[in-house]
N, CA and C of each residue as an Amber inpcrd file, in Angstrom:
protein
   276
  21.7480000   8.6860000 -15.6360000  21.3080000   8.0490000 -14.4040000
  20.4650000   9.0350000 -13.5990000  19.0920000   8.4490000 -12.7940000
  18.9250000   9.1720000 -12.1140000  18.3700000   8.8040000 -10.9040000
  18.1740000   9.5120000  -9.8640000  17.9090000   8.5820000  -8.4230000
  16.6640000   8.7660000  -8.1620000  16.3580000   7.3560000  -7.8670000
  14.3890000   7.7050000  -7.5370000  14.4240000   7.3480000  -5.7800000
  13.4050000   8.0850000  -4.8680000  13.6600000   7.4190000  -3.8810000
  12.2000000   7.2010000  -3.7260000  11.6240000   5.5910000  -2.7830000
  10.5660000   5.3640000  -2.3300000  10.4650000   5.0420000  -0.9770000
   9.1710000   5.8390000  -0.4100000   9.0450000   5.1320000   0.9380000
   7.9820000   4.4530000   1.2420000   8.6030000   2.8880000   1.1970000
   7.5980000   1.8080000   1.5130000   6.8820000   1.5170000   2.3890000
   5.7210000   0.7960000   2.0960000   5.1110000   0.1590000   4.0080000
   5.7760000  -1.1870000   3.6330000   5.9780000  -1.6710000   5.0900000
   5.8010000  -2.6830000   5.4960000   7.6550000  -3.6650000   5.4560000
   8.4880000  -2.7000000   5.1400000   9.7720000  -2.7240000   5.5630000
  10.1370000  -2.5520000   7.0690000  10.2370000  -3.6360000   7.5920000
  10.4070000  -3.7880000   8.8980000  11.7950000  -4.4120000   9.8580000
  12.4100000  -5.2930000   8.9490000  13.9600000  -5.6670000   9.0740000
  14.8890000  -5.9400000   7.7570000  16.1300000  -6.5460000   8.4650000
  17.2900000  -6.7030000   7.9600000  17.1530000  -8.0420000   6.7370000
  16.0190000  -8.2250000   6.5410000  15.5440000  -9.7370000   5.6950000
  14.8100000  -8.8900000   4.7740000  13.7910000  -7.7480000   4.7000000
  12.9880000  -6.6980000   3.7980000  14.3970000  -6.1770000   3.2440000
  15.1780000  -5.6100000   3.7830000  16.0980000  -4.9620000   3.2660000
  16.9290000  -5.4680000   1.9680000  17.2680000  -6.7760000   2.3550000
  18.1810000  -7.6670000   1.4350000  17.4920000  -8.0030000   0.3580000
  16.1140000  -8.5400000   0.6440000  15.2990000  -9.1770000  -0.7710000
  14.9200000  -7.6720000  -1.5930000  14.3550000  -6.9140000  -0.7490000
  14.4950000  -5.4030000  -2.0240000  15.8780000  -5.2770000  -2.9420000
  17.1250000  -5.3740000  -1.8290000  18.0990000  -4.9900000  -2.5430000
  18.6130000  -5.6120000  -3.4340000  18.7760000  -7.0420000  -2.9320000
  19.1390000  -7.9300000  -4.3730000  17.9960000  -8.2150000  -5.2770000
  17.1340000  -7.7910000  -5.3480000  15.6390000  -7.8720000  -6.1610000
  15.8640000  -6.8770000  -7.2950000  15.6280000  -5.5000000  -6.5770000
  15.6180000  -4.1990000  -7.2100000  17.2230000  -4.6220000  -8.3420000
  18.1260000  -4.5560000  -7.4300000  19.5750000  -4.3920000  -8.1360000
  19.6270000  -5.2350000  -9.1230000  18.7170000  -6.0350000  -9.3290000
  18.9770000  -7.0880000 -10.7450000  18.1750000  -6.4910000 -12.0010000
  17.1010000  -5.7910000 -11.5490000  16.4300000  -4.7680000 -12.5850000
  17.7410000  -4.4300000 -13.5310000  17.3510000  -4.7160000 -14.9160000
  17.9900000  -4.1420000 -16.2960000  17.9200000  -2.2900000 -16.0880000
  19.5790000  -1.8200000 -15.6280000  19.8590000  -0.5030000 -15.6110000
  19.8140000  -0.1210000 -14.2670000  19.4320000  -0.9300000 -13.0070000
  19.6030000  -0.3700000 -11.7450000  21.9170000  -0.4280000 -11.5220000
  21.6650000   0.7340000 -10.9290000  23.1630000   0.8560000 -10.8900000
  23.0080000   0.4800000  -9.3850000  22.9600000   1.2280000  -8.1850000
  22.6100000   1.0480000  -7.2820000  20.9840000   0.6580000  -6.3490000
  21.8240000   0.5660000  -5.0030000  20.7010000   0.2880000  -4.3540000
  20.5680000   0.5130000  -2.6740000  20.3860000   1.6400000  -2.1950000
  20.1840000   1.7330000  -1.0660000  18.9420000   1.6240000   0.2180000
  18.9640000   0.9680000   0.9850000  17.7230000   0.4570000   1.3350000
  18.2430000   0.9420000   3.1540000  17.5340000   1.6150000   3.9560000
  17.1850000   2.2420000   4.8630000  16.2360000   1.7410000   6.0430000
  16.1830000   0.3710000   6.7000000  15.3650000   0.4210000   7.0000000
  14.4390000   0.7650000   8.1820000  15.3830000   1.2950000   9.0660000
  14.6330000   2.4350000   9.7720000  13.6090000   3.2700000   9.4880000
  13.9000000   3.9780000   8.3410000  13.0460000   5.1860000   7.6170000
  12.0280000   4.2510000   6.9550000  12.1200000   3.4230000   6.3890000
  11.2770000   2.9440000   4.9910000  11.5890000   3.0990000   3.8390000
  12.8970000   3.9470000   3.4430000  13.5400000   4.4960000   2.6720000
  14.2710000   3.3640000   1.6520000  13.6480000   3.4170000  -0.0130000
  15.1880000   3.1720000  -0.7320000  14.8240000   3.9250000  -1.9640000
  16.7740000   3.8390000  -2.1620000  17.5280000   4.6040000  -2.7630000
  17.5260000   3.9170000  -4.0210000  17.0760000   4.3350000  -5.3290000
  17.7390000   3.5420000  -6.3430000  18.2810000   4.9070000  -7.7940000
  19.8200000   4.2480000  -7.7600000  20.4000000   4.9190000  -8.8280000
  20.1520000   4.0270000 -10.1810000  19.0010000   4.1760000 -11.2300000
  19.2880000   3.6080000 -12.6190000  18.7370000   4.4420000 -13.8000000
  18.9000000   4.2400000 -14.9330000  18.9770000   4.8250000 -16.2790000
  17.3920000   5.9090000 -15.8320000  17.3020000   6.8830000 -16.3840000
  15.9570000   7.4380000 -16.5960000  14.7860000   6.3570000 -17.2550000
  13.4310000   7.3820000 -16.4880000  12.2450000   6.8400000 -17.4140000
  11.8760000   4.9980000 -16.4490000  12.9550000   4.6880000 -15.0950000
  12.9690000   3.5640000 -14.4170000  11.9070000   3.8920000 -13.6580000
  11.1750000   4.3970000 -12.8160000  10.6040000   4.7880000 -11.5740000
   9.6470000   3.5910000 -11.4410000   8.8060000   4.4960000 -12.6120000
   7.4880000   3.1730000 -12.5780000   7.9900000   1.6310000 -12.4920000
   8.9160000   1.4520000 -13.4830000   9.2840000   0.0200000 -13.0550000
   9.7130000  -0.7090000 -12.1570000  10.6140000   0.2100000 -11.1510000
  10.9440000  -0.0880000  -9.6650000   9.7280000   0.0020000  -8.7750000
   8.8910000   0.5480000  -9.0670000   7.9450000   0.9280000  -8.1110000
   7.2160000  -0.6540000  -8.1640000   6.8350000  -0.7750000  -9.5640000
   5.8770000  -1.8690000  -9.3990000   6.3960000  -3.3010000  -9.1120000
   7.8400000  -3.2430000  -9.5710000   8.5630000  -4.1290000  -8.5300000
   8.7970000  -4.4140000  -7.1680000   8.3010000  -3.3570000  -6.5430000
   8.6370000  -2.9530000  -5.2100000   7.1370000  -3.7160000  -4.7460000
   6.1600000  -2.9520000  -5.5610000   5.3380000  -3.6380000  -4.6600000
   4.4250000  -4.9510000  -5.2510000   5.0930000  -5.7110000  -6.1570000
   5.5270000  -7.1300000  -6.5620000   5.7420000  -8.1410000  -5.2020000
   7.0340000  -7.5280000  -5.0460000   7.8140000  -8.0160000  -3.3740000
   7.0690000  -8.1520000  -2.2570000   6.2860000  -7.0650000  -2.0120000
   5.4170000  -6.9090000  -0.8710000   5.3950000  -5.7030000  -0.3700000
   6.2840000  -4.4060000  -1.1230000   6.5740000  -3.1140000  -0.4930000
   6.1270000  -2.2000000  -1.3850000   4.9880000  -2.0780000  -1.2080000
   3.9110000  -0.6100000  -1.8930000   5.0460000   0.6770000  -1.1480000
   4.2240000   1.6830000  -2.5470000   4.6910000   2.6350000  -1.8950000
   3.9220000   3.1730000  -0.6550000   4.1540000   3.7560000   0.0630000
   3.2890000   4.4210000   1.5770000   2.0650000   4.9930000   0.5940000
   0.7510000   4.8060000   1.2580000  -0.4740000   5.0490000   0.7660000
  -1.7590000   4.6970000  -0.2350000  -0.5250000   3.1840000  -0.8440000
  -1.2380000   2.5750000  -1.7880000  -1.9710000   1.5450000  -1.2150000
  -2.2400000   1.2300000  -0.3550000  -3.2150000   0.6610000   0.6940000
  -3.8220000  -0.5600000   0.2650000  -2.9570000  -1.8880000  -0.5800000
  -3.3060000  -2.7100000  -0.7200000  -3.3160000  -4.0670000   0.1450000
  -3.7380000  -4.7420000   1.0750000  -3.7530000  -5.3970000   2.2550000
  -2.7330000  -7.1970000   1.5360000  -2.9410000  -7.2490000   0.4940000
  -2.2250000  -8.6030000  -0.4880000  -0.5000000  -8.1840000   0.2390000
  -0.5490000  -6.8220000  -0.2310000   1.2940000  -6.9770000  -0.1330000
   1.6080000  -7.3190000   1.2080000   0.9160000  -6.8660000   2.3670000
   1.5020000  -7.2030000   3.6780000   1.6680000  -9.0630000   3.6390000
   1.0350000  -9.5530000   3.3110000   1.4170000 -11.1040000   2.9230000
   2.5380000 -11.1800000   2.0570000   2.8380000 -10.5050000   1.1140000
   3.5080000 -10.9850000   0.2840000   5.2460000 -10.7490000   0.9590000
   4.9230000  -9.3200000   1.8270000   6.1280000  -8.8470000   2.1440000
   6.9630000  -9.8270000   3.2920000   5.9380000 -10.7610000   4.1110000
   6.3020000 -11.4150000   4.9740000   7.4750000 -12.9690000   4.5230000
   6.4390000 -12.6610000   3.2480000   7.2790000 -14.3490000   2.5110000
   8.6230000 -13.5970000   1.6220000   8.8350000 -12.5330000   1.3800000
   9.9290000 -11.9330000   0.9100000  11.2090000 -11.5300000   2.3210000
  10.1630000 -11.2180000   3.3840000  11.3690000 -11.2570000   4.2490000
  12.0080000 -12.0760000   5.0340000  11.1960000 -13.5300000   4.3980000
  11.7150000 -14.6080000   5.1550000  12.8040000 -15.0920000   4.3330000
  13.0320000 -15.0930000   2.6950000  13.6550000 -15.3070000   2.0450000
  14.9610000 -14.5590000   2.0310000  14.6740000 -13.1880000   2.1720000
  15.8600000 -11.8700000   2.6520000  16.4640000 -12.6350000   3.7360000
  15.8370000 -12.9770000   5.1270000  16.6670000 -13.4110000   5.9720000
  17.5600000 -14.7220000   5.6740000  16.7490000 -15.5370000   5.1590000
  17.4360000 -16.7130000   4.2750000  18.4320000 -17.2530000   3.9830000
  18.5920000 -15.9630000   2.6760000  19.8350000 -15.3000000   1.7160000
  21.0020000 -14.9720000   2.7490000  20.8450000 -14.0290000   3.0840000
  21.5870000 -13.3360000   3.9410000  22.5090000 -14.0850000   5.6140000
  21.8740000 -15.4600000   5.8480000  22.2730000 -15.9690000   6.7520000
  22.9690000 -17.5000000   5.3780000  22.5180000 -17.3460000   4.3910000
  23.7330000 -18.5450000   3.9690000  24.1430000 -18.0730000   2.6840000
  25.4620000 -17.1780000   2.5800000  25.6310000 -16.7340000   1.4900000
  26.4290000 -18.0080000   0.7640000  26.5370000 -17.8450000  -1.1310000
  26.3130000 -18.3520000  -1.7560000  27.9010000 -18.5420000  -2.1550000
């Protein structure tokens, strides 16, 4: 196992937080998942050789890493954190 950490744009609440986390955490070999969103910060514990694949998942979602300056994800991230809030207000 090993821990990759990324710091995203465009993580802004408690709805970004949830859709990363239950997103990321379903990835084949993510063990954990810590998501920060104050900082921009997450945490992911899974198998080596994962990075790239979380990454491009990440910014799949709508959460580039800081500096990849693609203007698509800020749209995308908005419709992911409406779904995060979603989730999270009617659990299952």
């Amino acid at each position: 196992m090993e821990t990759y950490t990324f710091q995203v744009e465009n993580l802004k609440c408690s709805g970004c937080a949830n859709t990363i986390s239950k997103q990321i955490g379903q990835l084949t070999s993510v063990n954990k998942v810590v998501v920060d969103k104050d900082a921009a910060l997450i945490e992911v514990s899974a198998k080596s050789g994962m990075r790239e694949q979380i990454k491009s998942r990440l910014a799949d979602l709508g959460y580039p890493e800081v500096g990849s300056g693609n203007l698509l994800h800020a749209g995308i991230s908005y419709v992911s954190c409406a779904i995060g809030k979603f989730s999270s207000s009617n659990p299952k």
